[in-house]
N, C-alpha and C positions, 0 to 999 in steps of 0.2 A: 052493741049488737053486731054478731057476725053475720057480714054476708057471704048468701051462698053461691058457689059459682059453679058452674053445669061442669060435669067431668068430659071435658074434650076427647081426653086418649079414651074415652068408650066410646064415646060419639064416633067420631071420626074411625076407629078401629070396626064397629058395627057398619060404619057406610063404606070401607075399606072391604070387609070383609063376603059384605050382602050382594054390592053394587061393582067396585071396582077393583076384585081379587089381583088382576095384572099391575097393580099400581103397588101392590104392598110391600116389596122391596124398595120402592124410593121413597115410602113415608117412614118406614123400619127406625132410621136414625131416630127422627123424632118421636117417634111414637115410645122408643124405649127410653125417654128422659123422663124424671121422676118426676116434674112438676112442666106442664110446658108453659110457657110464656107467651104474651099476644104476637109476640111477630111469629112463634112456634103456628102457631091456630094458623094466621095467618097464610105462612108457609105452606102448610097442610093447604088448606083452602084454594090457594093457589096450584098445587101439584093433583089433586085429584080432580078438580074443576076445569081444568086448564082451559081447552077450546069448549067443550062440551055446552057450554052455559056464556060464551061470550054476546051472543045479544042479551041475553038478560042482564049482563054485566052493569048497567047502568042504574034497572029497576034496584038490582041488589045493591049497590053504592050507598041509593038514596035510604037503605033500612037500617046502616051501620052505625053501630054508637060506640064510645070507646071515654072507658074509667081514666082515670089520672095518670092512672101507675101506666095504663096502656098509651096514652099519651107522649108522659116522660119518657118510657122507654122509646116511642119511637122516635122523640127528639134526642135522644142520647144516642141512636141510629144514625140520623143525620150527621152528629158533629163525629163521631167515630169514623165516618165514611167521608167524609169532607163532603159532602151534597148539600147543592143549594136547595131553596122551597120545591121549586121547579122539579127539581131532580127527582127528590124525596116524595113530591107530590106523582110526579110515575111510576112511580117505586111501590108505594101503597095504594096506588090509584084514590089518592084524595084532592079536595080541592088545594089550592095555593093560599085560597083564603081560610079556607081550616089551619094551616100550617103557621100561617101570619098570627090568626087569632090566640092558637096556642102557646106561639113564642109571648107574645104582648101576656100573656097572663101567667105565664109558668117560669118563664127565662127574666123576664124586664126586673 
């Protein structure tokens, strides 16, 4: 069974478009790749959210969930970048113990 995963580049292109028309030149890059990936979304997320939504930053945190594949790829971020947990973990704004958890089950 395939699952389904929400089409981002509309998403983000309709809240680009509706709400933050000044922004749409720095999301351009990404929004023209064919398939985007979670650090893509990500990205996005970060460039049109930037200050606008920084106290809420935390509530949003706690509602984040993230697949395997979004996982891996952000452990394969780290080792490409040479970044420790720490690092990695301000990078994605995640905990150190998410980053721990994931290595112990996906790297070990």
């Amino acid at each position: 069974m395939e699952k389904m995963m929400p089409n981002y580049k509309l998403i983000y292109g309709d809240i680009i478009k509706k709400k933050y028309p000044h922004k749409k030149l720095q999301c351009h890059t990404i929004l023209n790749k064919e398939q985007l990936s979670v650090l893509d979304v990500i990205k996005l997320n970060d460039i049109i959210f930037d200050s606008t939504h920084k106290e809420a930053g935390i509530f949003n945190q706690m509602l984040r969930s993230y697949d395997q594949s979004a996982i891996l790829e952000i452990l394969d971020y780290q080792k490409a970048n040479k970044l420790n947990n720490t690092q990695l973990a301000l990078e994605f704004k995640l905990s150190r113990n998410s980053i721990s958890k994931w290595k112990k089950i996906f790297v070990a």
